[in-house]
N, CA, C and O of each residue as an XYZ file, in Angstrom:
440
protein
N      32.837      3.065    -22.244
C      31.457      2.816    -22.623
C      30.902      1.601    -21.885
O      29.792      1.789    -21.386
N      31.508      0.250    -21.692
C      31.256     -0.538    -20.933
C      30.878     -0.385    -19.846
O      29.925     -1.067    -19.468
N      31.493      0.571    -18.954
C      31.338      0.667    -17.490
C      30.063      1.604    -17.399
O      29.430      1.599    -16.343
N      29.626      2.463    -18.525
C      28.143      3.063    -18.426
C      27.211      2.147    -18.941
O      26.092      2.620    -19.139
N      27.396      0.823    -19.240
C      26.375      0.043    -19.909
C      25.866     -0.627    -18.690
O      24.683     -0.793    -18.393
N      27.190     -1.083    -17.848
C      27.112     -1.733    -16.802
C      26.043     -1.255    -15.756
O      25.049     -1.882    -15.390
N      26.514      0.151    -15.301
C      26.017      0.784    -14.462
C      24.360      1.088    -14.773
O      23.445      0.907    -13.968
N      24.253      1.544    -16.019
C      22.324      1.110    -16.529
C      22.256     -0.270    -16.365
O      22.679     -0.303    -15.210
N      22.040     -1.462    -16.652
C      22.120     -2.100    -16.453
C      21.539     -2.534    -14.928
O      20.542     -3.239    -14.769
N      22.295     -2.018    -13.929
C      21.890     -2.176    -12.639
C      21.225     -1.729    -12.003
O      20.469     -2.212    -11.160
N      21.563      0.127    -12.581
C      20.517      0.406    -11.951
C      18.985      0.076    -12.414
O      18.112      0.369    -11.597
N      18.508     -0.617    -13.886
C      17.474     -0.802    -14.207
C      16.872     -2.069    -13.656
O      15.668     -2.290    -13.523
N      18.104     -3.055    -13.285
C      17.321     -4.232    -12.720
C      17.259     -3.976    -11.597
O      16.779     -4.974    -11.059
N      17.519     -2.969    -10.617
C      17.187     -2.541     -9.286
C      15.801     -2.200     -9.364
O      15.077     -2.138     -8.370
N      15.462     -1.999    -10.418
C      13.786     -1.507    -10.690
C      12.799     -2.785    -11.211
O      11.575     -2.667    -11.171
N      13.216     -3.566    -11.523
C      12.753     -4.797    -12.233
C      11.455     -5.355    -11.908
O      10.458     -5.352    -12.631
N      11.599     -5.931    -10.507
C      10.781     -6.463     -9.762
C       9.667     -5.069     -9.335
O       8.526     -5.523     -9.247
N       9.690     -3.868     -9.116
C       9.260     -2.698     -8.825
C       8.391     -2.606    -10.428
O       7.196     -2.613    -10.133
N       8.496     -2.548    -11.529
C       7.935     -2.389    -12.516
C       7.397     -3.758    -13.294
O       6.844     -3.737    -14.394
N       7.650     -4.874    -12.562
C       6.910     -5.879    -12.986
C       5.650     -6.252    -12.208
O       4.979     -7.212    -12.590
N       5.242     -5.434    -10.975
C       4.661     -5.829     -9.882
C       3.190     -5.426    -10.535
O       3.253     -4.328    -11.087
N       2.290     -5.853    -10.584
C       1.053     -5.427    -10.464
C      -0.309     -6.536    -10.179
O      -0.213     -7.762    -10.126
N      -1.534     -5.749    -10.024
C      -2.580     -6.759     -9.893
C      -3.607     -5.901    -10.785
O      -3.962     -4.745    -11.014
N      -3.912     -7.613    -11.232
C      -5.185     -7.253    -12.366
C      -6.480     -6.025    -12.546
O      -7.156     -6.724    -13.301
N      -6.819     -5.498    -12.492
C      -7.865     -4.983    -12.702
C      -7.473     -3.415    -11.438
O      -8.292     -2.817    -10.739
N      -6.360     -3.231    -11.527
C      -6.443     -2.483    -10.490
C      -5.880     -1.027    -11.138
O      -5.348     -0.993    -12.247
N      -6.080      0.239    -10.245
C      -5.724      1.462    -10.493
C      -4.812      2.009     -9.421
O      -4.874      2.331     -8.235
N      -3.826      1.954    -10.532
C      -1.912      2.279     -9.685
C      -2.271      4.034     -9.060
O      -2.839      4.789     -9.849
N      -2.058      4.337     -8.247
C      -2.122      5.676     -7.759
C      -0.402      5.738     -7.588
O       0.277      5.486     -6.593
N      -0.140      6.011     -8.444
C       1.263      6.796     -9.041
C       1.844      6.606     -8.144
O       3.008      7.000     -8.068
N       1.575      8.979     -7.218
C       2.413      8.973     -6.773
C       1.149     10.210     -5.481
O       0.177     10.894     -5.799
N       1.653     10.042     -4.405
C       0.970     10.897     -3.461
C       1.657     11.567     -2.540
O       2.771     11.055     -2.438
N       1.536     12.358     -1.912
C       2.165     13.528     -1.262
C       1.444     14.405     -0.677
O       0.806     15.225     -1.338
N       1.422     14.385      0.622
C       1.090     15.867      1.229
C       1.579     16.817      2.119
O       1.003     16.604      3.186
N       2.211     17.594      2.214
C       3.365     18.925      2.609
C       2.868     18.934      4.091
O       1.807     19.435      4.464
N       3.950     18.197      5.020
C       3.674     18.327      6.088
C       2.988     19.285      6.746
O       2.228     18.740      7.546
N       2.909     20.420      6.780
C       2.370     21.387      7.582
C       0.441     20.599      7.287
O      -0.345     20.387      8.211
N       0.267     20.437      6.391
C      -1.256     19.900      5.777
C      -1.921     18.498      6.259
O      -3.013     17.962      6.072
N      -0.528     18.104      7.094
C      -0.927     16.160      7.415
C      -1.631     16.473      8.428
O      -1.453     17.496      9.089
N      -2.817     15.306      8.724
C      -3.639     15.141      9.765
C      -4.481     15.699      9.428
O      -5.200     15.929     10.400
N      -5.204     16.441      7.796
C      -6.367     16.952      8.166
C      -6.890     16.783      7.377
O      -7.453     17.677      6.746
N      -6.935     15.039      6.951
C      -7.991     14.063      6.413
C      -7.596     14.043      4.685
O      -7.956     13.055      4.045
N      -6.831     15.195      3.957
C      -6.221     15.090      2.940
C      -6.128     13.829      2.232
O      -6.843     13.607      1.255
N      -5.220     12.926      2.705
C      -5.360     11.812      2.145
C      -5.685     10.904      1.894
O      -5.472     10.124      0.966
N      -6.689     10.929      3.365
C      -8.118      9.993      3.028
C      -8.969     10.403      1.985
O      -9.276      9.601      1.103
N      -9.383     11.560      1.985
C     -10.323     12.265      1.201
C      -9.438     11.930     -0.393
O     -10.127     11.516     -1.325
N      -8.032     12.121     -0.598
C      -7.508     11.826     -1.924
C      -8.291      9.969     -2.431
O      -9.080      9.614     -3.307
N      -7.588      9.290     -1.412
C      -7.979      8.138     -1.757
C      -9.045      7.807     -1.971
O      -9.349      7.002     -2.852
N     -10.003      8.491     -1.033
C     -11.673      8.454     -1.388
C     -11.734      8.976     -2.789
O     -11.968      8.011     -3.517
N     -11.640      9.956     -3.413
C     -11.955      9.967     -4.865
C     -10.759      9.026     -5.891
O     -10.541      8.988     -7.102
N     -10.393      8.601     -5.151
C      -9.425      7.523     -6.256
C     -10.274      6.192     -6.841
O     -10.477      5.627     -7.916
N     -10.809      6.008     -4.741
C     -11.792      5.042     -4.998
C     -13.122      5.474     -6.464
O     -13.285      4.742     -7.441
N     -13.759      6.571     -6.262
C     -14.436      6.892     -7.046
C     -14.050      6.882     -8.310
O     -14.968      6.756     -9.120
N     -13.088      6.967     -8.690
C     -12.693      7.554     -9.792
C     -12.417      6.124    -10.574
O     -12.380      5.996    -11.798
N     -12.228      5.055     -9.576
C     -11.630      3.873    -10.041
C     -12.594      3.111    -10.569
O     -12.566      2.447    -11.606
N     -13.741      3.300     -9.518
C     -15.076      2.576     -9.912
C     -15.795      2.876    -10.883
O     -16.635      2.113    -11.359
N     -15.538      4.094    -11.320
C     -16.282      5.018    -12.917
C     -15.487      4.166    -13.760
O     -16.126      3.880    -14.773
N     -14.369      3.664    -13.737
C     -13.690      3.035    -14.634
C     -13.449      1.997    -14.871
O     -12.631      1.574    -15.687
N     -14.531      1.115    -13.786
C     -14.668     -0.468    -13.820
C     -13.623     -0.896    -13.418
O     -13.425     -1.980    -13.967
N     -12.497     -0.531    -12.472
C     -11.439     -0.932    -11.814
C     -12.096     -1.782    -10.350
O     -13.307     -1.580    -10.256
N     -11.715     -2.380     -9.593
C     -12.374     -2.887     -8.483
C     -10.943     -3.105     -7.406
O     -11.108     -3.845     -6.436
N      -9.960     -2.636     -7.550
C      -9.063     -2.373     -6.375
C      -8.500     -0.930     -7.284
O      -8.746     -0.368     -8.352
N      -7.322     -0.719     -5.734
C      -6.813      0.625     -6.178
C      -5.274     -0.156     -5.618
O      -5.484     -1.083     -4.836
N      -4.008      0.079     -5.887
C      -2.652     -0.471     -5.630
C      -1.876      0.844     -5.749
O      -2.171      1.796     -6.472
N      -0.849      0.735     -4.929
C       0.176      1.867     -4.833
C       1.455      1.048     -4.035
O       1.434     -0.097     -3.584
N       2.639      2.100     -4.020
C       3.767      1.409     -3.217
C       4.031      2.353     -2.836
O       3.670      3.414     -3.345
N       5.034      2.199     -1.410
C       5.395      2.774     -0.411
C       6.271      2.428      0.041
O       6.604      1.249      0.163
N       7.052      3.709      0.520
C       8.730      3.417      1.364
C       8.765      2.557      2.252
O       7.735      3.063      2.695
N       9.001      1.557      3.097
C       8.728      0.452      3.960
C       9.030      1.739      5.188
O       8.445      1.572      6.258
N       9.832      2.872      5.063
C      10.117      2.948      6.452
C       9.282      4.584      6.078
O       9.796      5.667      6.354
N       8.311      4.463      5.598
C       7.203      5.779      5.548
C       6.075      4.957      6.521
O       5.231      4.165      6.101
N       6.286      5.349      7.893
C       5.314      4.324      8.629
C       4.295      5.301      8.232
O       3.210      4.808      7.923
N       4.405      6.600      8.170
C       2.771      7.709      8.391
C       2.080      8.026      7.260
O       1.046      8.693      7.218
N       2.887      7.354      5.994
C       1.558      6.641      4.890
C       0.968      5.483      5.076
O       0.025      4.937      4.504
N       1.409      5.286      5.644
C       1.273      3.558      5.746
C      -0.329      3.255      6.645
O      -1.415      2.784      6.306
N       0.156      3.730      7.741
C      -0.817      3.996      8.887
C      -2.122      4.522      7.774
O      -2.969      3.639      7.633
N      -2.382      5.725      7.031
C      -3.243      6.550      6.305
C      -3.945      5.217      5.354
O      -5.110      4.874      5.150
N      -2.639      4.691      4.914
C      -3.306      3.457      3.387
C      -3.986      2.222      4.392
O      -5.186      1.988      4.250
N      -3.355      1.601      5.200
C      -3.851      1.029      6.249
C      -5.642      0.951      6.730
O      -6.425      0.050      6.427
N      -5.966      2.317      7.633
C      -6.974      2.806      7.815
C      -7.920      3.107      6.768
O      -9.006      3.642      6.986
N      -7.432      2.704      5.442
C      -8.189      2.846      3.935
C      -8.709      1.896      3.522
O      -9.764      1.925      2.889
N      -7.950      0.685      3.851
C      -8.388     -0.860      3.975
C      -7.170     -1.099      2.656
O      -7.280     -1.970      1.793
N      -5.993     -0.078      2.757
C      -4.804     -1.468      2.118
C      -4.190     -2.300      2.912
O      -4.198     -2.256      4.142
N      -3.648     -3.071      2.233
C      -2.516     -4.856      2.536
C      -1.717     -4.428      1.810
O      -1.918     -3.767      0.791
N      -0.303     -4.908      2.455
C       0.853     -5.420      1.575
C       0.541     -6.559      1.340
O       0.202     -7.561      1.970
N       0.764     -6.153     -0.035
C       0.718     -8.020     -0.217
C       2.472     -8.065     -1.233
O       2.611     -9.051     -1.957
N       3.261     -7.364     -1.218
C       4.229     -7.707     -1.616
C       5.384     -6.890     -0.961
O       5.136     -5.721     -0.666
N       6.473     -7.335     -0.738
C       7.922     -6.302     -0.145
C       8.945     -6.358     -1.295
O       9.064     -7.463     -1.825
N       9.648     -5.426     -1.734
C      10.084     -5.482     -2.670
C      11.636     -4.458     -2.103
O      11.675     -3.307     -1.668
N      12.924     -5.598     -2.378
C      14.055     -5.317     -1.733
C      14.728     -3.784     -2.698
O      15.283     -3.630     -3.787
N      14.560     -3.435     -2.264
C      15.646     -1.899     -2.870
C      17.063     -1.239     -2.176
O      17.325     -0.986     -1.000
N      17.636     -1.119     -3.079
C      19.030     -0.845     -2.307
C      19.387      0.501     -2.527
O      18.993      0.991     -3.585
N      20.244      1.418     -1.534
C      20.362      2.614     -1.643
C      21.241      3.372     -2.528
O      21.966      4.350     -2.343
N      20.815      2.217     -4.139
C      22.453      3.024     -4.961
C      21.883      4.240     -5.858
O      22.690      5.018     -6.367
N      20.311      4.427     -6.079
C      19.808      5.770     -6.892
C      19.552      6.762     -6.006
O      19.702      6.597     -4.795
N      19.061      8.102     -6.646
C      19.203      9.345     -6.280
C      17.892      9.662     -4.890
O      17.388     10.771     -4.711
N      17.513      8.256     -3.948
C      16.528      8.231     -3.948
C      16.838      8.125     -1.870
O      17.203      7.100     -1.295
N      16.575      9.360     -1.243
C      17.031      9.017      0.054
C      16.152      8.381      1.079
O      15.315      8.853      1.848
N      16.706      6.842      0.806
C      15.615      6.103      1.688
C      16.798      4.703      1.535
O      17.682      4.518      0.698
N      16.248      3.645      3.045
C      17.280      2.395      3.123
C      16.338      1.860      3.442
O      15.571      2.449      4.203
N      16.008      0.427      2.946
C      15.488     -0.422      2.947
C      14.361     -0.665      1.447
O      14.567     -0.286      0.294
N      13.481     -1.227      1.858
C      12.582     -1.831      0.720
C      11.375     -0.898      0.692
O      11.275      0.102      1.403
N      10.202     -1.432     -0.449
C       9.305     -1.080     -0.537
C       8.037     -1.496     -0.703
O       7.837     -1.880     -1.855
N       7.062     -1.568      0.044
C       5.534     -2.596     -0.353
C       4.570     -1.930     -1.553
O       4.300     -0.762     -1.833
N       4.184     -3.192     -2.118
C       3.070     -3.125     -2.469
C       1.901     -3.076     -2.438
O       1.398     -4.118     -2.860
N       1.141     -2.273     -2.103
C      -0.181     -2.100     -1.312
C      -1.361     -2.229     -1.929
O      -1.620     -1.399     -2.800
N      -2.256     -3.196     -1.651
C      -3.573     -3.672     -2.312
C      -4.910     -3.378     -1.690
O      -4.864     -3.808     -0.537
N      -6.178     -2.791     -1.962
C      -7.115     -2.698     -1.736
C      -8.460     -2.350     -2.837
O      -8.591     -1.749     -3.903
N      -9.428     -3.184     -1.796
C     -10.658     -3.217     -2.722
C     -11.437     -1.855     -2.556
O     -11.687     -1.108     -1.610
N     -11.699     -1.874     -3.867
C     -13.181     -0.902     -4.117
C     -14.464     -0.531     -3.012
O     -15.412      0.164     -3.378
């Protein structure tokens, strides 16, 4: 039983800093995705554009999300949207989750 207490344990503070992260007044966009064959044809600008909208109906004045550090071709998309990292957040490859390295926090205004 110990050694499964342990193991939660770690893997939850591997999440710690990831679920403590946020900025005030802002609207977390979860989670986003679009099925390669579909990239490049404005999809996720157009998503973020009604996020923006959707954020501002709700008196939010940024929108925040995070991202794989080594997903350069969201990045580039959130980028051209007018996000910033404004945080890197170290993650290690011990969950079910296939990716090495860290992850940013991405900030932008309304």
């Amino acid at each position: 039983m110990e050694n499964v207490e342990i193991l939660v344990n770690w893997s939850m503070e591997q999440f710690k800093e990831f679920y403590n992260s946020r900025v005030d007044n802002s609207l977390l966009i979860n989670t986003m995705f679009v099925v390669e064959r579909f990239r490049r044809k404005g999809i996720g600008t157009e998503f973020i554009s009604m996020a923006r909208k959707k954020a501002k109906s709700l008196d939010f004045d940024k929108l925040s999300l995070f991202v794989l550090s080594n997903n350069v071709t969201a990045q580039k998309i959130y980028h051209s949207n007018g996000f910033k990292i404004i945080k890197e957040i170290d993650f290690n490859n011990g969950v079910k989750i296939n990716h090495i390295g860290g992850i940013y926090f991405m900030v932008c205004d309304i």
